[in-house]
VOKEGU-909209 format. One line per field, with one value per residue: chain; x, y, z of N, C-alpha, C, O in turn; residue in three letters. Coordinates in pm, whole numbers. Atoms other than C-alpha are relative to their C-alpha. Layout:
N
mol	A / ...
n_c1	X / ...
n_c2	Y / ...
n_c3	Z / ...
ca_c1	X / ...
ca_c2	Y / ...
ca_c3	Z / ...
c_c1	X / ...
c_c2	Y / ...
c_c3	Z / ...
o_c1	X / ...
o_c2	Y / ...
o_c3	Z / ...
type	ala / ...
# end
This chain:
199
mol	A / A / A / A / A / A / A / A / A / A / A / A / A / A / A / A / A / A / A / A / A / A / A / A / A / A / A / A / A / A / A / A / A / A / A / A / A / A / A / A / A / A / A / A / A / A / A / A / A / A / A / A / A / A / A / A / A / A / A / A / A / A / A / A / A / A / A / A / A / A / A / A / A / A / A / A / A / A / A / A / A / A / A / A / A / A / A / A / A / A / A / A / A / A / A / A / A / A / A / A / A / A / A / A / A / A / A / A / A / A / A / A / A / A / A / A / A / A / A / A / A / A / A / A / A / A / A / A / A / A / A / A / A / A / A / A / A / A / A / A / A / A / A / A / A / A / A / A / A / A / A / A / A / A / A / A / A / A / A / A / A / A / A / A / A / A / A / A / A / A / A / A / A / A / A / A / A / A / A / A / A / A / A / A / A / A / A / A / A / A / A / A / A / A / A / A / A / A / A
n_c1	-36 / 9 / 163 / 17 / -29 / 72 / 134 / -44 / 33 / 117 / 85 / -47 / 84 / 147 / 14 / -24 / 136 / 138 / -7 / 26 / 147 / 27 / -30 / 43 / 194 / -65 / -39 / 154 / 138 / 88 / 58 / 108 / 4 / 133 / 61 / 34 / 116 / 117 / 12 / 99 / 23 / 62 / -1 / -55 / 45 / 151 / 52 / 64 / -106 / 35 / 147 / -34 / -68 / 58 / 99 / -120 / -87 / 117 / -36 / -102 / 25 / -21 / 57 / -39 / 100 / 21 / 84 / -52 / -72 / -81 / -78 / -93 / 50 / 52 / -47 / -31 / 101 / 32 / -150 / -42 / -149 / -3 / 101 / 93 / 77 / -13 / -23 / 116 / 129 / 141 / 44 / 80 / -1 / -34 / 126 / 68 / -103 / -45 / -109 / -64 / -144 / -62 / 43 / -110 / -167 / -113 / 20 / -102 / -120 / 21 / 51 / -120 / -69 / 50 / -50 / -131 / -11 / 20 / -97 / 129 / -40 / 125 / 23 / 95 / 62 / 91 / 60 / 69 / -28 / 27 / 118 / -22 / -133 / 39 / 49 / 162 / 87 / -9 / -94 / 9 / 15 / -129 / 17 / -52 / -134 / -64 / -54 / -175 / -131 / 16 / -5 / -72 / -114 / -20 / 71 / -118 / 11 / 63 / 60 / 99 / 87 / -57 / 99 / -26 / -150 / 10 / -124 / -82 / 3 / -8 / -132 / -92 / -5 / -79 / -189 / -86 / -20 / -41 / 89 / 55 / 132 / 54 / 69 / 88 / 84 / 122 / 47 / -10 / -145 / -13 / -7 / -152 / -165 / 3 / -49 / -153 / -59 / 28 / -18
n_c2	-138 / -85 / -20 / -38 / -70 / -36 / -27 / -107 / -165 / -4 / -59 / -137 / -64 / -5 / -59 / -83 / 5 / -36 / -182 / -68 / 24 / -92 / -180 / -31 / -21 / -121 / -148 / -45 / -57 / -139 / -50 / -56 / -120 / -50 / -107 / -26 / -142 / 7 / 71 / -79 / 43 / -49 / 78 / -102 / 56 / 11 / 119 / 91 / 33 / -11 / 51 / 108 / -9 / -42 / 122 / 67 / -51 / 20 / 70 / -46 / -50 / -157 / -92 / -9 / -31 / 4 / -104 / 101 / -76 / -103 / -98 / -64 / 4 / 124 / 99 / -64 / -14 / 74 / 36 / 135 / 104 / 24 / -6 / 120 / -85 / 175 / -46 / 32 / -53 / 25 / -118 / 32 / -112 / -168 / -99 / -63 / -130 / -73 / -47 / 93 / 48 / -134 / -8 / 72 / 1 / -154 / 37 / 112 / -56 / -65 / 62 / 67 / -90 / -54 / 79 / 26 / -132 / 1 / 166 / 107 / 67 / 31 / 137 / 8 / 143 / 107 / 124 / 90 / 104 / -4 / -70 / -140 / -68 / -26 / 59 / 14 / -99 / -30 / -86 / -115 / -39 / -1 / -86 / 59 / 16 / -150 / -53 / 83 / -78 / -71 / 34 / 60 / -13 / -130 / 57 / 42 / 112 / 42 / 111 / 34 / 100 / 49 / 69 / -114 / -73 / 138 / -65 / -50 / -156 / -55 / 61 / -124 / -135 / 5 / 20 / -164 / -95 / 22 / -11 / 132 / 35 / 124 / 83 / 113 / 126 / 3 / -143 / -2 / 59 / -158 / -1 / 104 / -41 / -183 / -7 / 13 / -129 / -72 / 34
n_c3	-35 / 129 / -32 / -139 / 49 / 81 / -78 / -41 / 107 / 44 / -147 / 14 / 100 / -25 / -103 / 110 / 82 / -79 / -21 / 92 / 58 / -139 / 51 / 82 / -57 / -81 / 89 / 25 / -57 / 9 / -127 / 57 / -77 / -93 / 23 / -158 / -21 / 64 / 104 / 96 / 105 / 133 / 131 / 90 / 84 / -42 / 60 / -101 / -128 / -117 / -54 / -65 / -80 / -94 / -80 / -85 / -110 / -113 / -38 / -57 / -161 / -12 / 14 / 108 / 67 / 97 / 31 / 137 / 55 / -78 / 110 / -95 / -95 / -26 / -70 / -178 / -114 / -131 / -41 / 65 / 36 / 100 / 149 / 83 / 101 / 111 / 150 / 103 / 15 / 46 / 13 / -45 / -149 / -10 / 69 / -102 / -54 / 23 / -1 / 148 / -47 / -21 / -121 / -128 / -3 / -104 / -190 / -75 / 14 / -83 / -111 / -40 / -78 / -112 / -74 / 16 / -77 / -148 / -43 / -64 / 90 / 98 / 26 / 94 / -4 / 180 / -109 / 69 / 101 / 155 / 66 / -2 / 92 / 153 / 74 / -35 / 28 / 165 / 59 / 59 / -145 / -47 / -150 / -104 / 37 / -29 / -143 / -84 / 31 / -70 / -154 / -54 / -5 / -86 / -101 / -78 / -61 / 138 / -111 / 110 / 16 / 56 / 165 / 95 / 23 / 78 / 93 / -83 / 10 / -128 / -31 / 52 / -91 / -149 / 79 / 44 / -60 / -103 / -62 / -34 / 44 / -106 / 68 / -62 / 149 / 54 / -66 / -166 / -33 / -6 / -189 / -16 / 54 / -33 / -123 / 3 / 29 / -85 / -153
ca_c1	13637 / 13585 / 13150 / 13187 / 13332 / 13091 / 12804 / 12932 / 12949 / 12616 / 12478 / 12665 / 12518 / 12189 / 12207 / 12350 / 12050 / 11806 / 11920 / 11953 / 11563 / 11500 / 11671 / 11519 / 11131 / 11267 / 11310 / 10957 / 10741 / 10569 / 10423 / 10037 / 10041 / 9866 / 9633 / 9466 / 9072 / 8869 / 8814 / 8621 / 8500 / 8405 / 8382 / 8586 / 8307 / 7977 / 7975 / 7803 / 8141 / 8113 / 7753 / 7946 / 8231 / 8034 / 7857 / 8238 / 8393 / 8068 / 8197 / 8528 / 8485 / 8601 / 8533 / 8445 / 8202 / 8059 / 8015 / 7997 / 8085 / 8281 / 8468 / 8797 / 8559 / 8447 / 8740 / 8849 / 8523 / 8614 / 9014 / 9028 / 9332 / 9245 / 9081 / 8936 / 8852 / 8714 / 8785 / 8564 / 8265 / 7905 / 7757 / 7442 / 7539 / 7691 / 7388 / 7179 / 7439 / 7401 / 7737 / 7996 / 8357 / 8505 / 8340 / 8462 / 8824 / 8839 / 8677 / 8872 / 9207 / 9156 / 9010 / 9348 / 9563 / 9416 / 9460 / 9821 / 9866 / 9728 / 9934 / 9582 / 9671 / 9507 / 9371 / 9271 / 8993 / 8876 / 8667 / 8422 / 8595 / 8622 / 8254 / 8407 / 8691 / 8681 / 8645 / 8306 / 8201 / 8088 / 8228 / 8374 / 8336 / 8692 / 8540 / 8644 / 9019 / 9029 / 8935 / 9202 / 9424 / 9319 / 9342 / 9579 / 9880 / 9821 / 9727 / 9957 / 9795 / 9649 / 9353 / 9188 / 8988 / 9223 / 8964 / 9004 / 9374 / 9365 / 9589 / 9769 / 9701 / 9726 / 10058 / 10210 / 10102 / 10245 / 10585 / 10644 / 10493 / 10641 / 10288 / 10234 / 9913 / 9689 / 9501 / 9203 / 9003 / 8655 / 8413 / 8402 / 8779 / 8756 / 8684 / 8999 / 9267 / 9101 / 9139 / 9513 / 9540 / 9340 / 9411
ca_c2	6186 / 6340 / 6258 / 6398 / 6674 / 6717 / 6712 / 6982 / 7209 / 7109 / 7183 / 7545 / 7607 / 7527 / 7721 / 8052 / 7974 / 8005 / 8349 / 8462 / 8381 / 8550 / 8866 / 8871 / 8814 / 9113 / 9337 / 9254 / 9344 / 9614 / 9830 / 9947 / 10307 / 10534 / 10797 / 10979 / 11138 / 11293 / 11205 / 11399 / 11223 / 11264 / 11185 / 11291 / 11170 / 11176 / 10758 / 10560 / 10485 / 10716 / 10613 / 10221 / 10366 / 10571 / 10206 / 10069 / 10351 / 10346 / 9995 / 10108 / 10328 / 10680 / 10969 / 11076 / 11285 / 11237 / 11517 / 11405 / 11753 / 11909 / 12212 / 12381 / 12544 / 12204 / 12083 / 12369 / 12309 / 12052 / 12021 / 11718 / 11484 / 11320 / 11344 / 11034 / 11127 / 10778 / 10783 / 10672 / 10859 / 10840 / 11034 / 10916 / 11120 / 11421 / 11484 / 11478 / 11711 / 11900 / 11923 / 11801 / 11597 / 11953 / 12056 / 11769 / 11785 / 12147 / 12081 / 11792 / 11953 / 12204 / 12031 / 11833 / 12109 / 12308 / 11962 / 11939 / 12293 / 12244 / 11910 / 11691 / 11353 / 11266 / 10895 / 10812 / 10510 / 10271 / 10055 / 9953 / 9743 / 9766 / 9842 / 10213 / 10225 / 10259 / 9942 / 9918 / 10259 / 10338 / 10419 / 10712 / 10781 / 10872 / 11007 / 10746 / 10762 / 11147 / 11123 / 10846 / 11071 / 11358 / 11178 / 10934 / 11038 / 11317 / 11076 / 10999 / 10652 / 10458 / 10251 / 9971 / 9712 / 9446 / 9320 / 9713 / 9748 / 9403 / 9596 / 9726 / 10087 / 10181 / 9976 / 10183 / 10511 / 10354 / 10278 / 10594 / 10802 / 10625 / 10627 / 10344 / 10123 / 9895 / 9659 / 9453 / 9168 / 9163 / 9453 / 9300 / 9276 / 9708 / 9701 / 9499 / 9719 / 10057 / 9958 / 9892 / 10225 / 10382 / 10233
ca_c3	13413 / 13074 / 13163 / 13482 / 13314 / 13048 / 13294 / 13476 / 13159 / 13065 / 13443 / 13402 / 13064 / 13180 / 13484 / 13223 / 12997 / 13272 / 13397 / 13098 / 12986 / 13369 / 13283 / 12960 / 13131 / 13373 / 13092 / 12935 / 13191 / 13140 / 13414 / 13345 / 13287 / 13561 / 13564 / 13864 / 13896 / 13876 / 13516 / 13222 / 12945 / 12586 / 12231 / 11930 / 11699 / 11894 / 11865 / 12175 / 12374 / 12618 / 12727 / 12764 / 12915 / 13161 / 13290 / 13325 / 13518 / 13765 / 13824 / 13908 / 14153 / 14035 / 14054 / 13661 / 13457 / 13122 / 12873 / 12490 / 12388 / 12633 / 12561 / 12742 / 12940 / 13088 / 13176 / 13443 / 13613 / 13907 / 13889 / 13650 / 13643 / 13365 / 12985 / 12836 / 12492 / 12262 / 11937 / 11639 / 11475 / 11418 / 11204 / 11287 / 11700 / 11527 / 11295 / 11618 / 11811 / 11499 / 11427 / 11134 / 11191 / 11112 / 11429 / 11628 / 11527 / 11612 / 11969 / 12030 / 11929 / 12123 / 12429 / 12426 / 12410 / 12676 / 12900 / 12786 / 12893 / 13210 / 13277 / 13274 / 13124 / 12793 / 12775 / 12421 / 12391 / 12068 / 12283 / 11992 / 11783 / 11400 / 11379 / 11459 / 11229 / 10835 / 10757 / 10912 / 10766 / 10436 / 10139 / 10105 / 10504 / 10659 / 10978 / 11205 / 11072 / 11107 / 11487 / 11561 / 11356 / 11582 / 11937 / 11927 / 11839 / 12094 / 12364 / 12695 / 12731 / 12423 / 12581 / 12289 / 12219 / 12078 / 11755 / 11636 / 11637 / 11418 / 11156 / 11427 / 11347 / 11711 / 11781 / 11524 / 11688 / 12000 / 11897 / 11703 / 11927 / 12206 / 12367 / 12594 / 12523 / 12737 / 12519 / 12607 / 12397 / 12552 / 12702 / 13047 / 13039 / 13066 / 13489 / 13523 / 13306 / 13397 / 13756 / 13701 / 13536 / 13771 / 14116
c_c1	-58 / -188 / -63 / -26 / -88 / -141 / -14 / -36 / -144 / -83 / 22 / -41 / -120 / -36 / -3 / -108 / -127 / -9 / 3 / -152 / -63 / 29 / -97 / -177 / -6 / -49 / -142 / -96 / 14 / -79 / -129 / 58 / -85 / -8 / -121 / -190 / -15 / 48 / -116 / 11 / -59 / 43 / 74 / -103 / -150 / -53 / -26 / 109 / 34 / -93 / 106 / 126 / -69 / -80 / 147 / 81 / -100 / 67 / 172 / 8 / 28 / -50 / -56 / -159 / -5 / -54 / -7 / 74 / 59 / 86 / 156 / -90 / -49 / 145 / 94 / -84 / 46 / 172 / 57 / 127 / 47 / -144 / 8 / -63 / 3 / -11 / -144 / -93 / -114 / -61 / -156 / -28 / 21 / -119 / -104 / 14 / -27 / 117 / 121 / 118 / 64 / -15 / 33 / 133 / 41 / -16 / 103 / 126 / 11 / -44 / 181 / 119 / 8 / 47 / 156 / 73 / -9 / 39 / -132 / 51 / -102 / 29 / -86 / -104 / -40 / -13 / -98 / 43 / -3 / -129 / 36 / 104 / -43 / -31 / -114 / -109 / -38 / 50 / 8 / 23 / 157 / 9 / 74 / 169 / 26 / -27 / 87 / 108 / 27 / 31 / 120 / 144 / 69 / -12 / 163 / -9 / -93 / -98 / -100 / 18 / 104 / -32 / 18 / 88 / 38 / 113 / 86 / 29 / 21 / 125 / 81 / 43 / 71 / 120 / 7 / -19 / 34 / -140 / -68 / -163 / 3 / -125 / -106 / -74 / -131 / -32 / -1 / 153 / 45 / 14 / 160 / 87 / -40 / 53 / 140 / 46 / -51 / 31 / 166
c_c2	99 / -16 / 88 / 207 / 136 / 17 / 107 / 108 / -9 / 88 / 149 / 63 / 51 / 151 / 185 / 7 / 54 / 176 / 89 / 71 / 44 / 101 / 11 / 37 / 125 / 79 / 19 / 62 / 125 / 68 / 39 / 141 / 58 / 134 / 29 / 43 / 78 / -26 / 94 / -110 / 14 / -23 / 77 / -84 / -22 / -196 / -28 / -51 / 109 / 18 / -191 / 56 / 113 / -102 / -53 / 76 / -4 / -121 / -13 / 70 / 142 / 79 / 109 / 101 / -16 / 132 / -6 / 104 / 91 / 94 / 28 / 54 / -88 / -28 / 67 / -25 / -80 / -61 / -151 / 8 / -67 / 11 / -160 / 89 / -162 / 75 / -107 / 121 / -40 / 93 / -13 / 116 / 121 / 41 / 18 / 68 / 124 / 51 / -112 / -69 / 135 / 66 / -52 / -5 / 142 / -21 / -91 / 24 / 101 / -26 / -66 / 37 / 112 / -127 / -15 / 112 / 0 / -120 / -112 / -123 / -107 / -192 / -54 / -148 / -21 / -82 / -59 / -52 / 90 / 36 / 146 / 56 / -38 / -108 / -104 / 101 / -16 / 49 / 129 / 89 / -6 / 52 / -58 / 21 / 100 / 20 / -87 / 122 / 129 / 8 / -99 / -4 / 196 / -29 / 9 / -146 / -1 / -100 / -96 / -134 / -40 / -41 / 155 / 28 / -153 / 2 / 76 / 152 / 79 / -69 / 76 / 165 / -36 / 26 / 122 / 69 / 10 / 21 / -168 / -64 / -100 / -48 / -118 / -82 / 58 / 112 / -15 / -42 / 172 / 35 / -38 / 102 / 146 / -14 / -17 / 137 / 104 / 44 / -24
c_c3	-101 / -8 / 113 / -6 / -105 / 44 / 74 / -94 / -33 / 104 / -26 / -94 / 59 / 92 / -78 / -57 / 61 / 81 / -88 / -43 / 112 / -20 / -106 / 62 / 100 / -89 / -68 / 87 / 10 / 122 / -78 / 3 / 90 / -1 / 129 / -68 / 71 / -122 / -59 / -99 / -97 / -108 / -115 / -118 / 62 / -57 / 173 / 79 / 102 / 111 / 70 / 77 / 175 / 129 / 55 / 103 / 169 / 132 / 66 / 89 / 9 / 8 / -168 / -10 / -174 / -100 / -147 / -79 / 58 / -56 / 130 / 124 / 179 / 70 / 109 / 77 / 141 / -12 / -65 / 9 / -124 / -118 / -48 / -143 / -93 / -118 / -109 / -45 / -38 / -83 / -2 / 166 / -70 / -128 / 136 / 67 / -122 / -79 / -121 / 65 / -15 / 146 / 62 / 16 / 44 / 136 / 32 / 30 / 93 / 164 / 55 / 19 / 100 / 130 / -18 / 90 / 148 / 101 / 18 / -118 / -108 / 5 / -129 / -29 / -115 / 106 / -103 / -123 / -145 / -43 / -1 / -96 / -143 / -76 / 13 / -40 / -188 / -71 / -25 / 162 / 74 / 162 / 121 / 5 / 33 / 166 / 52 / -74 / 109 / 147 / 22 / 48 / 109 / 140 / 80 / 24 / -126 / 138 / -133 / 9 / -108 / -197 / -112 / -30 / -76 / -145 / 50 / -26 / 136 / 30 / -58 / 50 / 112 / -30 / -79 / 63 / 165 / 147 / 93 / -17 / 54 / -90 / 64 / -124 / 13 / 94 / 146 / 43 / 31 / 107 / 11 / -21 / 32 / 141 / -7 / -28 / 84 / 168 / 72
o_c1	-115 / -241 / -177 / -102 / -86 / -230 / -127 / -112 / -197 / -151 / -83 / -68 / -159 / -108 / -107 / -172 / -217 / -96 / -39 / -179 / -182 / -62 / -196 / -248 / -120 / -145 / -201 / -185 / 97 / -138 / -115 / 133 / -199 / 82 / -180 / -210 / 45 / 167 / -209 / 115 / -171 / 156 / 65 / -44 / -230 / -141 / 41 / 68 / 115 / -76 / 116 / 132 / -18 / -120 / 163 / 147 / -56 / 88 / 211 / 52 / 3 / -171 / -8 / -252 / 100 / -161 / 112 / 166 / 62 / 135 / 164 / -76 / -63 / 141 / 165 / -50 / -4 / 200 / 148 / 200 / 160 / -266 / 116 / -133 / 98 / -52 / -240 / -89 / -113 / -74 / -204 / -124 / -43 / -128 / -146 / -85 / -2 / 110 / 113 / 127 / 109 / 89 / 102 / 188 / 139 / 79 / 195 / 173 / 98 / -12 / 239 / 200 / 115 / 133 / 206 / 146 / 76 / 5 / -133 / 84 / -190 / 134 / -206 / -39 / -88 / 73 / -116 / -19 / -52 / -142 / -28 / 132 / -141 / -86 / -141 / -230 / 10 / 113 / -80 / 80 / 201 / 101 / 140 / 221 / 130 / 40 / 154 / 198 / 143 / 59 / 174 / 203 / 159 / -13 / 273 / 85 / -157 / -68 / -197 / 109 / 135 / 35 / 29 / 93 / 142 / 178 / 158 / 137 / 43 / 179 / 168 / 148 / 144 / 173 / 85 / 78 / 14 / -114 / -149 / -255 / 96 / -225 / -73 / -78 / -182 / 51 / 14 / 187 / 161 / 107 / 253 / 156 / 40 / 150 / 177 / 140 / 13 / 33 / 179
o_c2	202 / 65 / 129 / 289 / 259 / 69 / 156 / 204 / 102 / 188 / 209 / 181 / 166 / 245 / 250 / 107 / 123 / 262 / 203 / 190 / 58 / 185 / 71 / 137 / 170 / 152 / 126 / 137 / 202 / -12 / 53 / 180 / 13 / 217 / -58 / 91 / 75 / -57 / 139 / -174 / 60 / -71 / 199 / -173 / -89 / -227 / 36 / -118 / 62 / 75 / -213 / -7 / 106 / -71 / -78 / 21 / -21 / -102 / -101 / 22 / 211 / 63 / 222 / 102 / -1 / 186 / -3 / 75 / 206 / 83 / -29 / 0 / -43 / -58 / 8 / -8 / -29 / -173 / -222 / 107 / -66 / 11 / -219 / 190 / -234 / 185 / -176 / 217 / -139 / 206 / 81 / 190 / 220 / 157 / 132 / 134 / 236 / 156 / -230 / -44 / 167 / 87 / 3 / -27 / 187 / -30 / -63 / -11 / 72 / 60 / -46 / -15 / 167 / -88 / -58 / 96 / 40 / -148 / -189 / -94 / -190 / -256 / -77 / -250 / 66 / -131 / -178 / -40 / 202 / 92 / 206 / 173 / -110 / -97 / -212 / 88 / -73 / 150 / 198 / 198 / -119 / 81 / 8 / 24 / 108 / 101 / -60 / 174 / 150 / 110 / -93 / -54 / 280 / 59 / 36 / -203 / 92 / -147 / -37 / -205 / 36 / -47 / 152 / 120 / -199 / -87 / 143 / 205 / 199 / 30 / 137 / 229 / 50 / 133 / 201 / 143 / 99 / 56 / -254 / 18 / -179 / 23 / -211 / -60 / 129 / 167 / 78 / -123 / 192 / 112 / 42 / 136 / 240 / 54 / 44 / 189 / 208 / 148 / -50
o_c3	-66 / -84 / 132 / 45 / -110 / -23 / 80 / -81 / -45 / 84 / -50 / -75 / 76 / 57 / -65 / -26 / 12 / 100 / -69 / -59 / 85 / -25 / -64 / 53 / 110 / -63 / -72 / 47 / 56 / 195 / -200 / 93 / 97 / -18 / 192 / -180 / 179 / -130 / 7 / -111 / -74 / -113 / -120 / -181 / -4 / -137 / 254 / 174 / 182 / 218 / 190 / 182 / 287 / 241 / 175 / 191 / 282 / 252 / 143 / 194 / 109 / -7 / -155 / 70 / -237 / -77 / -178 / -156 / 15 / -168 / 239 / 234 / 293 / 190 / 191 / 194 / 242 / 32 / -24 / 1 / -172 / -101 / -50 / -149 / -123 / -153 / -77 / 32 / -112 / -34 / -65 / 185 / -34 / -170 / 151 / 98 / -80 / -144 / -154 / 185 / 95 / 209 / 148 / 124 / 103 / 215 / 109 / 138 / 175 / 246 / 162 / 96 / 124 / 209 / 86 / 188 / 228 / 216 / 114 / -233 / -85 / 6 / -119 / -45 / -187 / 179 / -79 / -228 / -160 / -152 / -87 / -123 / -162 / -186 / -39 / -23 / -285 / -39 / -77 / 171 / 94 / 239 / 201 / 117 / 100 / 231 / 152 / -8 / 147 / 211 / 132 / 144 / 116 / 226 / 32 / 79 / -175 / 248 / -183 / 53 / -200 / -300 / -235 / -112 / -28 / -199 / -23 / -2 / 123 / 80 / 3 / 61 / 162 / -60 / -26 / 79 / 247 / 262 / 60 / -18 / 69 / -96 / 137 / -245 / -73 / 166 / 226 / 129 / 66 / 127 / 7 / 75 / 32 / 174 / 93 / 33 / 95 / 234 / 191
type	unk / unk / unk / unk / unk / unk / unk / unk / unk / unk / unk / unk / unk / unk / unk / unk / unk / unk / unk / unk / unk / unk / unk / unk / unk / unk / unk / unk / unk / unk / unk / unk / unk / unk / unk / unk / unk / unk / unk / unk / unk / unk / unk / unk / unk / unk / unk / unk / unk / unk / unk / unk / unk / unk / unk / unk / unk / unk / unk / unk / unk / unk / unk / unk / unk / unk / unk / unk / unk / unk / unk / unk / unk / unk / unk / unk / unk / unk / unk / unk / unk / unk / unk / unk / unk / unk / unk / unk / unk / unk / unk / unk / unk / unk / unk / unk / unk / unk / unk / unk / unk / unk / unk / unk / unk / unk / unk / unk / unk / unk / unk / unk / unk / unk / unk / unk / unk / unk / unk / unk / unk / unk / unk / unk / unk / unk / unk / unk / unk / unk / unk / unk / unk / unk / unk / unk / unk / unk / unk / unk / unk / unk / unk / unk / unk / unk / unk / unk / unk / unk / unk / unk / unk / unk / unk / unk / unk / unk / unk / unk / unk / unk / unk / unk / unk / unk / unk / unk / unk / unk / unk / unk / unk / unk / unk / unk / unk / unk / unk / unk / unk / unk / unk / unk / unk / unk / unk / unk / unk / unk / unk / unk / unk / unk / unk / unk / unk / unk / unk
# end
């Protein structure tokens, strides 16, 4: 009686245990966030990600334009939905633009509160890895750091390349600034999670 007994409570645990660890997998999932186009895009740092992101949205299917230095102007033209703005710098692009990181952080800042203003929702991108962040630049070079400082924590949707957030500098911005973030590993893993956020 007293096995019969004890098999019972075990069965009833079990059963407890398993709904439990069901609720709990409930509560993790995460929804992608979503974001509508048209679509503007552009650089807070004049670096080469939105030339590769211009080849992945193609493949997606939106409707988007590329402009590396778009201004407010720019982004009343055609009723955008959303801003894309990648983060990193080059200063390699902004000596050919011309133009200093002082220069890009005012544009950018400005670019992003003009979209805020006008309810357009900002999507900030680090799509090239650690070669874009500081401790791929040279010494002394803080450029890349001042346009994540500039874009991210202003973003509505964090969008990055897993190998660059490796010190979890972008996880942090999430979580404090309560900014959800969609993380990918490799470059052809970008079609995939844009279409989730897009479609």
């Amino acid at each position: 009686m007293k096995n019969i007994i004890r098999s019972v409570s075990f069965a009833a645990m079990a059963i407890f245990l398993a709904a439990s660890f069901s609720g709990m997998s409930g509560a993790q999932t995460v929804q992608s966030p979503k974001a509508s186009p048209p679509i503007l895009v552009t650089s807070c740092g004049q670096s080469e990600a939105p030339s590769s992101l211009n080849m992945i949205l193609k493949r997606v299917g939106v409707v988007y334009d590329v402009v590396p230095l778009a201004t407010v102007n720019d982004l009343k033209v055609k009723g955008y939905k959303t801003l894309i703005v990648t983060m990193g710098a080059s200063l390699k692009g902004m000596g050919a633009a011309g133009i200093s990181i002082d220069d890009e952080l005012k544009r950018t800042a400005e670019l992003i509160d003009a979209a805020r203003k006008a309810k357009i929702t900002i999507l900030g991108a680090h799509i090239e890895g650690m070669k874009r962040r500081a401790q791929g630049a040279e010494a002394g070079d803080t450029t890349d750091e001042q346009s994540i400082d500039t874009v991210a924590p202003k973003s509505d949707i964090l969008f990055i390349k897993k190998e660059g957030n490796s010190d979890n500098r972008f996880t942090i911005i999430s979580q404090a600034k309560k900014i959800p973030m969609v993380e990918f590993e490799k470059n052809m893993d970008m079609v995939a999670a844009l279409e989730k956020i897009f479609k």
